[in-house]
C-alpha positions, 0 to 999 in steps of 0.5 A: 500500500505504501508503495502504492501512495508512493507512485500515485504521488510520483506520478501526479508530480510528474503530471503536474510538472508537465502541464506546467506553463512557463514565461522566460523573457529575453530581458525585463528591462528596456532602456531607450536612452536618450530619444527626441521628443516625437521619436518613436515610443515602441519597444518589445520584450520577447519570450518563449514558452518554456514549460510544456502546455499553453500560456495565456497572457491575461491582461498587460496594464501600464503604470500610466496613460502614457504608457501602453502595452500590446500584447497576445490575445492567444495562447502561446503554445509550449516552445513558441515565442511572442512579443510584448509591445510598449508604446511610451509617449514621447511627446513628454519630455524629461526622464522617465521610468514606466512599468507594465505588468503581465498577469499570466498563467504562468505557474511561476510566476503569474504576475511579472513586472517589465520596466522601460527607461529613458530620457526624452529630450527637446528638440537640440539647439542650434538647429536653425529655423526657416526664418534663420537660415543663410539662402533667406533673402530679405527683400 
């Protein structure tokens, strides 16, 4: 009989090990470095499917407004890839850390948290106008 409870619970581990979902990312933090107020505000985050059934990405919320994420609406079958995209607006200006966080059923870890960084800077100096420049002539 022990024996017997030994195996059920070995194979119902074995089971359960199977079953499982996984989600590894590349990298959970994007830097964007120094962009140009208007630039384009779209990173990603790639992942696979590490475990060996289907993973579903439930929900992707931003931190804020100026942060929106575009994620799968379908299950990610076990070996295959997806993409998470982040929008930040870049028409703000000055530094900024934003976060979006995944609620999946990843049996490791349901929810995860991406972080993207950077700094939007104003147009540079010195860039000249069309009122400023040498072929104007003035009549």
């Amino acid at each position: 009989m022990k024996k017997l409870l030994i195996a059920c619970i070995a194979f119902l581990g074995t089971n359960a090990l199977v079953s499982a979902q996984k989600i590894e990312f590349e990298t959970l933090e994007v830097n964007y470095g120094k962009v140009t107020k208007g630039a384009n505000g779209v990173r990603e985050f790639k992942f696979k499917n590490t475990g060996a059934a289907p993973l579903v990405i439930e929900n992707a919320q931003g931190s804020c407004g100026c942060t929106v994420p575009d994620y799968p609406r379908e299950p990610i079958m076990p070996g295959a890839s997806g993409v998470i995209r982040v929008k930040y607006d870049t028409q703000r200006v000055g530094a900024f850390t934003k976060y979006v966080t995944l609620t999946s059923n990843s049996t490791d870890n349901t929810s995860t948290r991406l972080t993207i960084l950077g700094d939007v800077q104003d147009e540079p100096a010195g860039v000249p106008s069309k009122e400023n420049t040498l072929f104007n002539k003035t009549k």
